[in-house]
PQR file of N, CA, C, O and H, with PARSE charges and radii, in Angstrom:
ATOM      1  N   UNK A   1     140.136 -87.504 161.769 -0.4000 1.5000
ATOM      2  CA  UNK A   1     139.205 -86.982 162.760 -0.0000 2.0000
ATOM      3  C   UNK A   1     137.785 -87.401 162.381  0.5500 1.7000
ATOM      4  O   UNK A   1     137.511 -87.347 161.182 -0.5500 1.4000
ATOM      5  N   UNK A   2     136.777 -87.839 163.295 -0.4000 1.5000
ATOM      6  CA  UNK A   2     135.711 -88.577 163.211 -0.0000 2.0000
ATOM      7  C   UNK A   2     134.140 -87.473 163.179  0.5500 1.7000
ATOM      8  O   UNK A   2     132.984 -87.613 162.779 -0.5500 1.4000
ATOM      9  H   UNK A   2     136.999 -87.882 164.269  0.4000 1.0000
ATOM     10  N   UNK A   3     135.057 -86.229 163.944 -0.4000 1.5000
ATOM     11  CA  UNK A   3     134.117 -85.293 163.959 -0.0000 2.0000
ATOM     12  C   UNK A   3     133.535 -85.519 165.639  0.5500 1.7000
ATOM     13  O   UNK A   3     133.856 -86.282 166.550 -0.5500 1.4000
ATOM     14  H   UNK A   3     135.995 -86.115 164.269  0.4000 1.0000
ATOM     15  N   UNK A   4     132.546 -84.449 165.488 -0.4000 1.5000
ATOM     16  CA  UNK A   4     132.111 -84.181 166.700 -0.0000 2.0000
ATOM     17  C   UNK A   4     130.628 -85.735 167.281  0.5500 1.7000
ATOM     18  O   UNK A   4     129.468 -85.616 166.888 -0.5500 1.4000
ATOM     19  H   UNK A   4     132.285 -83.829 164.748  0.4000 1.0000
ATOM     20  N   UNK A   5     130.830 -86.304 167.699 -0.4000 1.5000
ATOM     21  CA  UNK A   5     129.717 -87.702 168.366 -0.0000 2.0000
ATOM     22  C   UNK A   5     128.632 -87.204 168.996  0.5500 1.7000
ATOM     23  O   UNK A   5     128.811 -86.857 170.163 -0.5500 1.4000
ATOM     24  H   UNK A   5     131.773 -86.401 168.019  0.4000 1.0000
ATOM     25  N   UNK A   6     127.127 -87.027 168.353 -0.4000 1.5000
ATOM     26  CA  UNK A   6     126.490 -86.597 169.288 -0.0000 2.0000
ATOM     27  C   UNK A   6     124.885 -87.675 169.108  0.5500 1.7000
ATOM     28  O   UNK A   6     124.179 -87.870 170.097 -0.5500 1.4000
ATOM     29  H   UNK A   6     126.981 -87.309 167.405  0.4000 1.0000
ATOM     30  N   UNK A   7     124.623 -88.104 168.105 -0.4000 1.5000
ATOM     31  CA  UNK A   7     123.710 -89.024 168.471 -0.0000 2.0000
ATOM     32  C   UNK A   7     123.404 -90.162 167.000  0.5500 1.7000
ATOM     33  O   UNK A   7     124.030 -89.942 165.963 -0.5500 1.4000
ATOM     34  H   UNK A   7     125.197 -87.945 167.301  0.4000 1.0000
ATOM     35  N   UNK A   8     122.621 -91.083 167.061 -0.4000 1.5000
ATOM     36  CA  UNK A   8     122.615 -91.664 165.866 -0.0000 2.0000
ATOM     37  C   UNK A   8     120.853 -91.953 165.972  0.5500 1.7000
ATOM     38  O   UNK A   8     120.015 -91.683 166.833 -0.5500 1.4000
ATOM     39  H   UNK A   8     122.113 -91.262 167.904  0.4000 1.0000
ATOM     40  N   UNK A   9     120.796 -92.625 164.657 -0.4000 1.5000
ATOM     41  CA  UNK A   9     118.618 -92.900 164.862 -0.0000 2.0000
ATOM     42  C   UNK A   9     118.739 -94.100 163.913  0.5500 1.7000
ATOM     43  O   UNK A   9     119.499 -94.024 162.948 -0.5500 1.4000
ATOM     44  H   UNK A   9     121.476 -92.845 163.958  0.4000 1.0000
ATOM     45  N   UNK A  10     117.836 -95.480 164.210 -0.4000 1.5000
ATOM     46  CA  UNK A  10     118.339 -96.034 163.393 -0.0000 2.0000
ATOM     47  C   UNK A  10     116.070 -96.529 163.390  0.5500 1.7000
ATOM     48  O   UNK A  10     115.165 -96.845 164.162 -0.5500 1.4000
ATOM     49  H   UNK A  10     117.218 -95.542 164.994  0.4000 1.0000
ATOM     50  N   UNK A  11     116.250 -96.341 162.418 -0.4000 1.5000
ATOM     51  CA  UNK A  11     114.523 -97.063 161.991 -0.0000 2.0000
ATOM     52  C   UNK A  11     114.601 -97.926 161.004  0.5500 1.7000
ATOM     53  O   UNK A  11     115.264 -97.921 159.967 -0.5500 1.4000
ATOM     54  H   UNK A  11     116.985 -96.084 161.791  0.4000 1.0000
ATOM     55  N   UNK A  12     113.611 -98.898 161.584 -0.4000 1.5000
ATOM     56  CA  UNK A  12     113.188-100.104 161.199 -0.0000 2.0000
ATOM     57  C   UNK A  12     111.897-100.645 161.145  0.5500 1.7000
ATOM     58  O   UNK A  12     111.103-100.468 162.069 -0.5500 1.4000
ATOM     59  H   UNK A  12     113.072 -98.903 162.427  0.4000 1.0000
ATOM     60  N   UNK A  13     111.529-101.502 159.809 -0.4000 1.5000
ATOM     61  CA  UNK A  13     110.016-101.902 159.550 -0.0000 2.0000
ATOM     62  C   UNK A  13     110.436-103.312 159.120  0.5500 1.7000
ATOM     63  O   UNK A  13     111.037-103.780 158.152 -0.5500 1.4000
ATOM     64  H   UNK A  13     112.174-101.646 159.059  0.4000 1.0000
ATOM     65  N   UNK A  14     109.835-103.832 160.317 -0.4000 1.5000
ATOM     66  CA  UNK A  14     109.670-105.754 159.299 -0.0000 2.0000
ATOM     67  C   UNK A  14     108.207-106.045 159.456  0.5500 1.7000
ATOM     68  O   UNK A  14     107.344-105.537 160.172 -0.5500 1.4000
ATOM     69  H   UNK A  14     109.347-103.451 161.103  0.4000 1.0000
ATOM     70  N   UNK A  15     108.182-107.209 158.397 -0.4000 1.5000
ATOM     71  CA  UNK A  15     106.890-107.906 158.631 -0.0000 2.0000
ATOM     72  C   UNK A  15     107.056-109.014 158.213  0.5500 1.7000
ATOM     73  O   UNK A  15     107.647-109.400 157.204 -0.5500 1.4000
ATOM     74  H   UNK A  15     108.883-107.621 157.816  0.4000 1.0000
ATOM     75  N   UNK A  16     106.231-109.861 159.434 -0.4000 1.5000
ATOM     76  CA  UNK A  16     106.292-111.419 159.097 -0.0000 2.0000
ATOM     77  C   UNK A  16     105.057-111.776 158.688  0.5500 1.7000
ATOM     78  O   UNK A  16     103.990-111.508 159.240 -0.5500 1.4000
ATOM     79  H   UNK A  16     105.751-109.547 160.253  0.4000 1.0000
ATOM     80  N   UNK A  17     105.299-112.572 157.404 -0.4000 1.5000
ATOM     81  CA  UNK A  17     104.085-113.060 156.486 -0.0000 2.0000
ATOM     82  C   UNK A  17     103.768-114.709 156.684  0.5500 1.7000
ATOM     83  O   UNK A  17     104.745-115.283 157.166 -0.5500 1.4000
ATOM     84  H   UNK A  17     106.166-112.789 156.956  0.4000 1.0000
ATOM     85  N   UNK A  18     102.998-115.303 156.506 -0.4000 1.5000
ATOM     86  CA  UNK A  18     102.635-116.458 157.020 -0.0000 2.0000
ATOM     87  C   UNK A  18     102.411-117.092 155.228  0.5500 1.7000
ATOM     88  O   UNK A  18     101.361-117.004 154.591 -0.5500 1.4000
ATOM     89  H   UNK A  18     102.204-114.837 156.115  0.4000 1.0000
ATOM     90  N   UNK A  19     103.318-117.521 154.883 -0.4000 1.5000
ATOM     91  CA  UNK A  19     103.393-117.990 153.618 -0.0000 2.0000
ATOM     92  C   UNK A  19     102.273-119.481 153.124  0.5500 1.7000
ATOM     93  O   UNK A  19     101.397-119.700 152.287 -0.5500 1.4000
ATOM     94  H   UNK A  19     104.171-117.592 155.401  0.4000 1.0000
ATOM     95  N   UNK A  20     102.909-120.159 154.130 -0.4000 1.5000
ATOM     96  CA  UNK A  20     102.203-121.773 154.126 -0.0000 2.0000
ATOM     97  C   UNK A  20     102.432-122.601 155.099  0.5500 1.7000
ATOM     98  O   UNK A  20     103.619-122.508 155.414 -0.5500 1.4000
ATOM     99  H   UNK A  20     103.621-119.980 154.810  0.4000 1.0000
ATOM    100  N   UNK A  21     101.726-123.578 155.906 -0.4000 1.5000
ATOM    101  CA  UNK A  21     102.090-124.185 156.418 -0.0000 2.0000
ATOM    102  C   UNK A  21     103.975-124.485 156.911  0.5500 1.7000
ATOM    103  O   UNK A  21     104.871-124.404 156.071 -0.5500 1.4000
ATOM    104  H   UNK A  21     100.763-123.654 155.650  0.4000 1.0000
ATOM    105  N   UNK A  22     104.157-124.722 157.959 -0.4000 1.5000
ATOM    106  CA  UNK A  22     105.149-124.301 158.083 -0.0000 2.0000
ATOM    107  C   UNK A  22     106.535-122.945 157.739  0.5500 1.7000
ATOM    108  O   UNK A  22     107.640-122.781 158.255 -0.5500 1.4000
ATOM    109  H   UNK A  22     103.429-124.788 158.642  0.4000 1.0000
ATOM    110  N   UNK A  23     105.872-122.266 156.759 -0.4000 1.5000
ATOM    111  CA  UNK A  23     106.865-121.406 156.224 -0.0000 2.0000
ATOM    112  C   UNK A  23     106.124-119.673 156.481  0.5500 1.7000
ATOM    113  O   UNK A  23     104.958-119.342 156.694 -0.5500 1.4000
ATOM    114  H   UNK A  23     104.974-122.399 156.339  0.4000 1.0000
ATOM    115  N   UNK A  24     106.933-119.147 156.393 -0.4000 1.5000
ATOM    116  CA  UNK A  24     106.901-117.531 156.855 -0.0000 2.0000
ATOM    117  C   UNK A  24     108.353-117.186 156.413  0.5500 1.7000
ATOM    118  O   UNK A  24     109.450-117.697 156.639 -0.5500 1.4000
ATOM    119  H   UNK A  24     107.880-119.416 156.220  0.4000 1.0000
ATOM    120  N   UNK A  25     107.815-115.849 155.512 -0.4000 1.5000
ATOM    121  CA  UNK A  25     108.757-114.908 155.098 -0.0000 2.0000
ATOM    122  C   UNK A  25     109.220-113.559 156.089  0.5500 1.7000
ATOM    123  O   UNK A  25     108.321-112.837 156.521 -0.5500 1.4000
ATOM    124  H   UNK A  25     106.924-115.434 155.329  0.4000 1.0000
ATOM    125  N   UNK A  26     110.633-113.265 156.420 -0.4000 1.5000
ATOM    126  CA  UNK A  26     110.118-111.418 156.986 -0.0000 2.0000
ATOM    127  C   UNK A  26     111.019-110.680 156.050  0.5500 1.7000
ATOM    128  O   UNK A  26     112.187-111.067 156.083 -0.5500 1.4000
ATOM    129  H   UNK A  26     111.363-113.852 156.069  0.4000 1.0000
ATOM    130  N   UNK A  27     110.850-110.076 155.535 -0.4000 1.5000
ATOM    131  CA  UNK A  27     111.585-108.696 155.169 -0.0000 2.0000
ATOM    132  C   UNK A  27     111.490-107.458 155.650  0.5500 1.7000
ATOM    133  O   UNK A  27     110.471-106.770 155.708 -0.5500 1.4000
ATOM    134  H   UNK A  27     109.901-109.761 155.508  0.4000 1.0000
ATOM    135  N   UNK A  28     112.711-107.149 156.040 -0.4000 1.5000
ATOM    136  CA  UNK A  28     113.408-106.449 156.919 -0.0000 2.0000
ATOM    137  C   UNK A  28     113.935-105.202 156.097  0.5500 1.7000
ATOM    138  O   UNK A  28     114.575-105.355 155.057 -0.5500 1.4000
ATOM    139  H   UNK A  28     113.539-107.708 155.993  0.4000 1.0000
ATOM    140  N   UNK A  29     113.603-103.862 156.666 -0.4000 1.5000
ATOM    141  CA  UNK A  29     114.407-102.697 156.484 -0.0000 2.0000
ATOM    142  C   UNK A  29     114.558-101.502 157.317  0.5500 1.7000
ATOM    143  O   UNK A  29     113.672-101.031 158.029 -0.5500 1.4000
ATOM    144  H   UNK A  29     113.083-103.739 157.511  0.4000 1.0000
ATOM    145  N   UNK A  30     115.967-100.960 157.151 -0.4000 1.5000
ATOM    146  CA  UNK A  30     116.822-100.150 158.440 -0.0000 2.0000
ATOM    147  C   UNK A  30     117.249 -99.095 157.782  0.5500 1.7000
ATOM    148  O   UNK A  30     117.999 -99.225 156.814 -0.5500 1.4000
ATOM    149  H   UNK A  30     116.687-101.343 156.572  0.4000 1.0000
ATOM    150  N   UNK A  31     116.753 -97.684 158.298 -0.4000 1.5000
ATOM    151  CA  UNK A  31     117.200 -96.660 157.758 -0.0000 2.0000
ATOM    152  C   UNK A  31     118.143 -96.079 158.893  0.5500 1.7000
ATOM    153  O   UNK A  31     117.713 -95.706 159.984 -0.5500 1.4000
ATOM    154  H   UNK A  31     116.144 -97.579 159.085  0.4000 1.0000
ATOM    155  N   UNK A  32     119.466 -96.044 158.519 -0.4000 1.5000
ATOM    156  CA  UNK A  32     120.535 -95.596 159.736 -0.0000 2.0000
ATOM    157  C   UNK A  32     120.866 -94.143 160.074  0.5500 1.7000
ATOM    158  O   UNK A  32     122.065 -93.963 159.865 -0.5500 1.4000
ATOM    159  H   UNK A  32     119.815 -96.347 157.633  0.4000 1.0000
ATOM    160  N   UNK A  33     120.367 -93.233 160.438 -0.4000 1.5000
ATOM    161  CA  UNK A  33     120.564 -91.679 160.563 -0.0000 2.0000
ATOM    162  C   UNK A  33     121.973 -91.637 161.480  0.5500 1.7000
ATOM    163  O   UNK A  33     122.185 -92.195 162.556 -0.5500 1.4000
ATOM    164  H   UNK A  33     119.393 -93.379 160.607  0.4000 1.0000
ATOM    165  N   UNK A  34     122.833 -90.812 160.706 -0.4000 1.5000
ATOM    166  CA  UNK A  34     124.256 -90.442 161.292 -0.0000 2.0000
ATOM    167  C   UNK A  34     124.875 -91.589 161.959  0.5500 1.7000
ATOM    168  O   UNK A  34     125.113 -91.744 163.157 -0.5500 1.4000
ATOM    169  H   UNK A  34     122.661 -90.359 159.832  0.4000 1.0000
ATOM    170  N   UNK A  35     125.161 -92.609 160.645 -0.4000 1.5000
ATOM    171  CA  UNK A  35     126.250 -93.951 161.698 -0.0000 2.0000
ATOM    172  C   UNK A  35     127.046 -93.343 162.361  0.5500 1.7000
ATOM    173  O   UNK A  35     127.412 -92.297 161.824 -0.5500 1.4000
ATOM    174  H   UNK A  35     124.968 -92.483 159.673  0.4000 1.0000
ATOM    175  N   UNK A  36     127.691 -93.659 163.789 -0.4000 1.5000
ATOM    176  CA  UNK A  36     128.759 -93.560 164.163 -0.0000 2.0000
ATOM    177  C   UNK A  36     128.231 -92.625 164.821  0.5500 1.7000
ATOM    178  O   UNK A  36     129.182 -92.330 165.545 -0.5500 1.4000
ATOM    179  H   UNK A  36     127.393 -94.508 164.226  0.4000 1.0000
ATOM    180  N   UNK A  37     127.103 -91.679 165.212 -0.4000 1.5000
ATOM    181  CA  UNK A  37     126.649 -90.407 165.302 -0.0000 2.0000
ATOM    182  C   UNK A  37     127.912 -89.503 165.758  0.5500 1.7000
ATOM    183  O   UNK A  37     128.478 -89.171 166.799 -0.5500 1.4000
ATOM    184  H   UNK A  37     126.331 -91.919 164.623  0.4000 1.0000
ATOM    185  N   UNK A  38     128.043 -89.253 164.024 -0.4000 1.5000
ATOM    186  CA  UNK A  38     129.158 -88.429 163.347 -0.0000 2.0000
ATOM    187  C   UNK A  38     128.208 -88.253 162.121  0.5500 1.7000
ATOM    188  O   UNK A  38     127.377 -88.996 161.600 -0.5500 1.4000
ATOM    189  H   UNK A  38     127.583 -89.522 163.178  0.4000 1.0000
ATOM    190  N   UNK A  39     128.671 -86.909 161.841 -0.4000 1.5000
ATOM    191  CA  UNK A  39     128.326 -86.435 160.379 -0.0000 2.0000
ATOM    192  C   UNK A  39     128.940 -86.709 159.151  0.5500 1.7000
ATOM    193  O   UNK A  39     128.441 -86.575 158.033 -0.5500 1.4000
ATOM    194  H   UNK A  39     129.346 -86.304 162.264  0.4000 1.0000
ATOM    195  N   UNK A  40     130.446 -87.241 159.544 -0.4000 1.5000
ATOM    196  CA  UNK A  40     131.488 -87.925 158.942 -0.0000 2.0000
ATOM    197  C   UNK A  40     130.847 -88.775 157.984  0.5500 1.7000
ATOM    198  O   UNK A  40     131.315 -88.606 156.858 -0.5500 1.4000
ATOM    199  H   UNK A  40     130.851 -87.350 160.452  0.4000 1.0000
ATOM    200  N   UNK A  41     129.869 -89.693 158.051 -0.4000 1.5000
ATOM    201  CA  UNK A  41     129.492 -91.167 157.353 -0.0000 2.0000
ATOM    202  C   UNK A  41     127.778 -90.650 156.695  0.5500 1.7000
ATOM    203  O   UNK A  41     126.892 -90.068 157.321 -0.5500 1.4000
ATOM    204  H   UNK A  41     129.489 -89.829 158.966  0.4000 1.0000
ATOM    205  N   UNK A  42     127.768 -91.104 155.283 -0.4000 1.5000
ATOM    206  CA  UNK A  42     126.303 -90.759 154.926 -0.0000 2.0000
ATOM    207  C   UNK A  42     125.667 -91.728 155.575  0.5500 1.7000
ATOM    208  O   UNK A  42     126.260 -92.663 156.115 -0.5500 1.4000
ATOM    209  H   UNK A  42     128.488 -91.576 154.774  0.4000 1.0000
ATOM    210  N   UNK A  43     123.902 -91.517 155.571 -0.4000 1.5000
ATOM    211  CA  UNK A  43     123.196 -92.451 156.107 -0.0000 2.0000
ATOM    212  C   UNK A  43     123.182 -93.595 155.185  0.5500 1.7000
ATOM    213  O   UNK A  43     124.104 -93.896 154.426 -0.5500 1.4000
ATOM    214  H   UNK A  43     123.421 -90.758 155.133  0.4000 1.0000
ATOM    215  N   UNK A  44     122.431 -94.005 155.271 -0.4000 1.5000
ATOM    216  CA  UNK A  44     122.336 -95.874 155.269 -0.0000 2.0000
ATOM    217  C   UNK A  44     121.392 -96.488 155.217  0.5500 1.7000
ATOM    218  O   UNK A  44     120.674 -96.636 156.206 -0.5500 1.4000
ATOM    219  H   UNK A  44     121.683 -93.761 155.887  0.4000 1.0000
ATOM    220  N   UNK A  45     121.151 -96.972 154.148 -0.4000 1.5000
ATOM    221  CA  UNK A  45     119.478 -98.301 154.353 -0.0000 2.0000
ATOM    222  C   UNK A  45     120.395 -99.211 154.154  0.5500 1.7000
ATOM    223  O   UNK A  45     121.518 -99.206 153.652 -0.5500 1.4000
ATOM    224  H   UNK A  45     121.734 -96.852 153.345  0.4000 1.0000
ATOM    225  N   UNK A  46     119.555-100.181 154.752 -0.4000 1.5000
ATOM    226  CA  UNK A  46     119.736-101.917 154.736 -0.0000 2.0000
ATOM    227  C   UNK A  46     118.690-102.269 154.401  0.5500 1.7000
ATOM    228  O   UNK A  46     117.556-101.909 154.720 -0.5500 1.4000
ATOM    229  H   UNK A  46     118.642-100.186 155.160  0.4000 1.0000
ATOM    230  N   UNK A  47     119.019-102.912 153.813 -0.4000 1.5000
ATOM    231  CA  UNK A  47     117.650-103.985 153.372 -0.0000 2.0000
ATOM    232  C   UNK A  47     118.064-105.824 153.435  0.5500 1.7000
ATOM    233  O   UNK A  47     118.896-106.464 152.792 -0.5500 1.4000
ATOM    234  H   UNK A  47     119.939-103.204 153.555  0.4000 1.0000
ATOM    235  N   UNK A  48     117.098-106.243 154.473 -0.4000 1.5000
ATOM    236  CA  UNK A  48     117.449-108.097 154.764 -0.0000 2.0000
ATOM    237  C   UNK A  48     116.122-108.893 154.541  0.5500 1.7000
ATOM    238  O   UNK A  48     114.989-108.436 154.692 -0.5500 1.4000
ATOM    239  H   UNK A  48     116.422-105.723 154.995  0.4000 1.0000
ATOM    240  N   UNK A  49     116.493-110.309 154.112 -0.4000 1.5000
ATOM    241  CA  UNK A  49     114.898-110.896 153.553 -0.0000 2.0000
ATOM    242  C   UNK A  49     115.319-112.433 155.104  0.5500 1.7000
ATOM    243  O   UNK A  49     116.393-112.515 155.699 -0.5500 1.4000
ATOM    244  H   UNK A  49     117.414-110.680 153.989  0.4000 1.0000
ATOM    245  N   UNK A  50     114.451-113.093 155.260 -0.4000 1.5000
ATOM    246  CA  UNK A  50     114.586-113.788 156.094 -0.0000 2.0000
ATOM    247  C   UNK A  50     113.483-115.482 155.927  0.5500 1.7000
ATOM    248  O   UNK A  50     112.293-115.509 156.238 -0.5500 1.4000
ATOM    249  H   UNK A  50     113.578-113.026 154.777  0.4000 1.0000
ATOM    250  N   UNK A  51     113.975-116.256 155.585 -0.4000 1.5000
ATOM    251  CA  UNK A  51     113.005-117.636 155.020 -0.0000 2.0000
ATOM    252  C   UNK A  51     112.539-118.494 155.918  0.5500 1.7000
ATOM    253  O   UNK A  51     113.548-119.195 155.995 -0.5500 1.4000
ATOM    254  H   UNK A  51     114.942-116.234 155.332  0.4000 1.0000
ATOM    255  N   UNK A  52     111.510-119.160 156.930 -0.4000 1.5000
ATOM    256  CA  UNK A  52     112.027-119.692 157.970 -0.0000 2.0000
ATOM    257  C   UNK A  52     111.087-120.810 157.862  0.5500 1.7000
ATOM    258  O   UNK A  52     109.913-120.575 157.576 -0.5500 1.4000
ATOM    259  H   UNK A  52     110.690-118.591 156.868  0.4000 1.0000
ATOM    260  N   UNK A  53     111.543-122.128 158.086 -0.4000 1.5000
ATOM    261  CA  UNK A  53     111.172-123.065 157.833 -0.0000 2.0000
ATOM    262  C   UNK A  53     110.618-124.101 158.718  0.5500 1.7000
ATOM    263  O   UNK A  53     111.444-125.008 158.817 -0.5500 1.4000
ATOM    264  H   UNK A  53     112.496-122.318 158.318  0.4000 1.0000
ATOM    265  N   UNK A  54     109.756-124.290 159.273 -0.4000 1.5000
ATOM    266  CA  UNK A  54     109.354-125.410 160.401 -0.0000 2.0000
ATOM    267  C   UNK A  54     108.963-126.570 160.068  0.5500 1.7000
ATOM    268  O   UNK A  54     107.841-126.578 159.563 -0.5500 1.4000
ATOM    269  H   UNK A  54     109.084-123.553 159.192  0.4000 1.0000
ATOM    270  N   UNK A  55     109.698-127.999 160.203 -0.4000 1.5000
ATOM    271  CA  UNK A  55     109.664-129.469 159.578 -0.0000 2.0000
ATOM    272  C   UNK A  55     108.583-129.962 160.647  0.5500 1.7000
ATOM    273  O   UNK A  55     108.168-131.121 160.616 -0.5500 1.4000
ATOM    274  H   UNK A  55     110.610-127.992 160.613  0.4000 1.0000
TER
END
């Protein structure tokens, strides 16, 4: 049983940095309130980095 479904919250902060010519970093993070919105599952950070390269 999954429990009772009644809502989920999911927050997020990135920022894109302008490293150098062509290049920019973002790092990314997600705080997940009630996955599944079920009480069933603890919350949740993510954390993602992102490299992006223009030739």
């Amino acid at each position: 049983m999954w429990g009772v479904q009644s809502h989920e919250n999911i927050y997020e902060f990135f920022y894109n940095a302008h490293i150098a010519n062509g290049l920019t970093l973002q790092p990314d993070f997600q705080y997940i309130n009630r996955p599944g919105a079920t009480t069933t599952f603890h919350d949740a950070a993510v954390m993602a980095l992102q490299f992006n390269v223009v030739l």
